[in-house]
Structures are given as structure tokens and as C-alpha cells.
N, C-alpha and C positions, 0 to 999 in steps of 0.2 A: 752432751751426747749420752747416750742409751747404751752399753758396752753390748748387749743382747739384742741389739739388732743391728750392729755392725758385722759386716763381714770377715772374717778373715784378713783378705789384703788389705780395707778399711782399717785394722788394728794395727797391722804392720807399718801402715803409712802414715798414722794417727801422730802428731807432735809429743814424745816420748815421756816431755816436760810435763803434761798436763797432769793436773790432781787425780788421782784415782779414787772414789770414795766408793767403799764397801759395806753397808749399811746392817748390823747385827742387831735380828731379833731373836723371839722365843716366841713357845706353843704351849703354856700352860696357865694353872688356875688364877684367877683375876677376883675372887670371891665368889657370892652368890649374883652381884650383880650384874656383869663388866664379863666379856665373852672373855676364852680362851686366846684370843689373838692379840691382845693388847697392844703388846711392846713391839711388833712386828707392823701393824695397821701405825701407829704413833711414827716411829724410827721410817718408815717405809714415807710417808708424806711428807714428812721437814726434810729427809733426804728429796723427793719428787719436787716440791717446791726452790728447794737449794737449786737444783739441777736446770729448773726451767728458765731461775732468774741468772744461769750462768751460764751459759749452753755455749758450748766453746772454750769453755774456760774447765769444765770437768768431765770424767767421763763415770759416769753412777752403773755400779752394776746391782742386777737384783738382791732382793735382800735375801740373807741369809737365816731362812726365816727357824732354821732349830739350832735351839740352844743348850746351853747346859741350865739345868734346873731341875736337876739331882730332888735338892732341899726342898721342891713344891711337888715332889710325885707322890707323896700321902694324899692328895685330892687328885680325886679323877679327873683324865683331859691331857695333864699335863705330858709330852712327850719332851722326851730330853737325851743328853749323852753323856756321860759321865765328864766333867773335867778335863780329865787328862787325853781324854781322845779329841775333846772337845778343841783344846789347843792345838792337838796332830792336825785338824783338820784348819784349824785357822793357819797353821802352818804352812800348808799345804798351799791355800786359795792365794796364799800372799806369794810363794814360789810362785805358782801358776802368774801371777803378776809381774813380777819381776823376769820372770824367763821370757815375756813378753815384751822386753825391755823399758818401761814405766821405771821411773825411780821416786815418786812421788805415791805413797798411799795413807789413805786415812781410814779406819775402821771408827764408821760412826756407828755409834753400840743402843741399842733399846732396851737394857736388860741388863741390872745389876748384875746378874749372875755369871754373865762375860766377863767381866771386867777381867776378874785372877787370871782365868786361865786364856785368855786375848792376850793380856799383857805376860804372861808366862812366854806366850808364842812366837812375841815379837823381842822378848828378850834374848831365849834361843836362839834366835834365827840370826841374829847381830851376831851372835857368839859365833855361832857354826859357817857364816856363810861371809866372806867379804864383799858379794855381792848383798847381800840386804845389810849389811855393816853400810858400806859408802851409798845405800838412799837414804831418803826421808822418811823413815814410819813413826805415822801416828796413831792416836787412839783417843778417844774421849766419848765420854755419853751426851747426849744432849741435855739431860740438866746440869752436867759440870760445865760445859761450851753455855749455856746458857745460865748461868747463876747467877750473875749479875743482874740481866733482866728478870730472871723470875724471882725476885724481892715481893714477897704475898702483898705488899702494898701498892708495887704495881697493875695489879690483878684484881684486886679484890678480894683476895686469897685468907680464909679465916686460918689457916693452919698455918705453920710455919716453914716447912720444906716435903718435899716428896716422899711418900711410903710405898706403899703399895694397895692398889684399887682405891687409892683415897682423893682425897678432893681433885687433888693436881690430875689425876689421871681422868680420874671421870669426869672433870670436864675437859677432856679433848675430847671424851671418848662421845660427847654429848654434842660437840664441833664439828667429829669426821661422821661418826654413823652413830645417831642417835635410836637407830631402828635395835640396834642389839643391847643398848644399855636398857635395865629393870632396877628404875633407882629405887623403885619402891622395896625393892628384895633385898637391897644394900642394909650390912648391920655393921656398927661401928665398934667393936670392941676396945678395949681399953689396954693400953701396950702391958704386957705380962711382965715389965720390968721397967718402973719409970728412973731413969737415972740420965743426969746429965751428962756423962761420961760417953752414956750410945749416943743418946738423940745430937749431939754435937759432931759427934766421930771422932772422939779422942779415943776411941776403944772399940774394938771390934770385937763380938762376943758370936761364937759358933756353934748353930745349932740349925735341926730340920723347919721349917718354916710352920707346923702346926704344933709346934709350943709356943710363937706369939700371938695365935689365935686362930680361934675353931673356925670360923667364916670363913678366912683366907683373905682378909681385908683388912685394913690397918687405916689412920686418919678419922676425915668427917665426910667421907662422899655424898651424905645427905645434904650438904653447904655446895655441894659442885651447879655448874652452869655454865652452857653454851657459851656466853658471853666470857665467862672466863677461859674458857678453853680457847676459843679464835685469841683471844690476847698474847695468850702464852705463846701460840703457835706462833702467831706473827713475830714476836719478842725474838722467840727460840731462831729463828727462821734467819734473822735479820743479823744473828750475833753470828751463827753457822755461817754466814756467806761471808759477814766480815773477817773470822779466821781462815777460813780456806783461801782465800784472795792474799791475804798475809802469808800464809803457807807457802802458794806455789812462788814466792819469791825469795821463803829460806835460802841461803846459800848449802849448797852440799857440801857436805866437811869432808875435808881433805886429811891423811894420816899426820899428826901432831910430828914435828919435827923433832929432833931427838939432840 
């Protein structure tokens, strides 16, 4: 079900149980080649295809399509909110859920740059509220929900995990609308710090996003292709419904006995 075209009393009468998925993009720079929409167009379809092979089983509300993305406003395009508001506001959309009485929510995320301050929001919210304490909140991106299948050998995938505007993206982006990707414009610079320590994620190192490159591009988006993008999508697609279906069957916890 559609949360945005349900009515009113439709919401009220709606089975409380059902999964809530609330789908988090962003509105900025994707390189030279790969439009401003990326992560919003990407997040907004696996969420849309989730939905259609569940209908009944969840209720999808539109995407949330601005983000925080602070670290990419050195290139034009990108519109963003800082962090910390960023969370007040994811704070807020999940209230807004919850006072609807739903105990089940998932924030499926399109956009690294959610991630902090999403999960800032829903840690708060446990804290401050024993109503969002005694639900379900979840969070995840779709390539963490998906990492398993997206193994570049399932794929065809010459890189080894997702950047930014790089292989993995562009070829969805080459799957959903291939009218707005200019692969030919795509330049692939070379990471400004090769260390196994990042490319792993044993370390997180902070900084605005045009000191790892002038393009605004990261990977080998000149290796991307249609065919890899439908794969991933389907991959992605098919691992998202199998968590969510395990989800709405979480038990809700009870306060620990003393």
C-alpha cells in the first residue's frame, strides 16, 4: 500500500502491525556524468518494486528525497540540510509514524550521508520516548541489505564495492533512465588516499568530499552497463523483501525483568 493515497480513516483502520518503510534519498552532485538525483531515483524504485511484490504486507511512504550532504555542496546542484537538523527532521517523520500508531518502521536510506544522522535519530528517539523505545526501528542502506548479493562476481562487477557515481551506480543508473546518464563525460580519478584501512572500513577518515576528487566521481563508471544494473537491482530487490518479511515478525520487546 501507497501511505499517500490512503485516506485518513484508511490509516486509522490500516493493521497497525504492518511494516512502515520510509525510503531516504538525497539531491546532489553524482560527477560529471550521473544527474543530481541519483540516490533518490535508485532508493525510490527497490523501495517501489519492494512494495508492489508486497502490497499488503507494507505500507511505503514517499521518498524523502533531501538529504544531508553538507560534504558535496563544494559542487553545484547539490541541496542539502545540515546533520543535525537533518536528524530533528527524521525525528520528527518517525513521531509522525508512530503517533499514527504503527510500531514497525524501517528507514530504507539511498545515501551515505544519512546514515549518522538517521541513526543519531532513532537512537534519541528510544532514549527520550517509551513509545518509540517499545517499537521496532529500523535502518539500513540498500547495499548493506544487500551485500551479500552484490558480490562484483555476481554481476559482473570490475570494482570491488560501491563509491560514488561509480560502476555500481551507473549502472543502475543506465537500468532505470539511461536518458540522463553522459557516460562519455564520466572521469575516473584515482582515490586521493589508497589505504586499506578506508577502502575496507576499518577506519573512517573525515573530510568535504572535493578532496577525494575534482570530478565528483570515484570508481570505474566507464566498466558500468545496463545489464549489470537490472542484476543488481533484482539482487538488491529480492534480499529487501526477504528482510522485511522477517521483520514484521520480530517479536517486540518487552522491558527486561529485574
Amino acid at each position: 500500500m501507497l501511505w499517500h493515497e490512503l485516506k485518513w480513516p484508511d490509516v486509522a483502520a490500516v493493521d497497525k502491525n504492518l511494516v512502515v518503510v520510509v525510503p531516504l534519498g538525497s539531491l546532489e552532485q553524482h560527477g560529471r556524468h550521473l544527474p543530481l538525483f541519483v540516490d533518490s531515483i535508485q532508493v525510490s524504485e527497490i523501495a517501489q518494486r519492494v512494495e508492489a511484490a508486497m502490497r499488503g504486507e507494507v505500507l511505503l511512504l514517499p521518498t524523502l528525497w533531501l538529504g544531508s550532504s553538507d560534504h558535496h555542496l563544494d559542487f553545484p546542484g547539490t541541496v542539502s540540510v545540515r546533520p543535525s537538523l537533518y536528524a530533528a527532521v527524521i525525528k520528527d517523520v518517525v513521531r509522525s509514524i508512530l503517533r499514527a500508531g504503527f510500531v514497525r518502521i524501517f528507514l530504507f536510506n539511498g545515501h551515505g550521508g544519512n546514515t549518522t544522522p538517521a541513526s543519531q535519530a532513532l537512537t534519541e528517539l528510544a532514549l527520550e520516548s517509551d513509545v518509540a523505545d517499545a517499537a521496532s526501528l529500523a535502518l539500513s542502506s540498500w547495499w548493506e541489505i544487500g551485500r551479500a548479493a552484490l558480490s562484483p562476481e555476481k554481476h559482473g562487477l570490475s570494482t570491488a564495492s560501491i563509491s560514488h557515481a561509480c560502476e555500481f551506480e551507473t549502472s543502475m543508473m543506465l537500468e532505470l533512465r539511461p536518458d540522463l546518464v553522459k557516460q562519455h563525460a564520466a572521469v575516473e580519478d584515482e582515490p586521493a588516499i589508497k589505504s586499506e584501512w578506508l577502502s575496507n572500513g576499518r577506519v573512517r577518515h573525515f573530510h568535504r568530499f572535493h578532496r577525494l576528487t575534482s570530478s565528483g566521481s570515484l570508481g570505474r563508471p566507464s566498466a558500468a552497463t545496463a545489464a549489470k544494473g537490472k542484476s543488481m537491482l533484482d539482487a538488491v530487490t529480492v534480499e529487501t523483501i526477504a528482510f522485511l518479511r522477517e521483520f514484521a515478525k520480530w517479536p517486540l520487546l518487552n522491558v527486561m525483568k529485574k
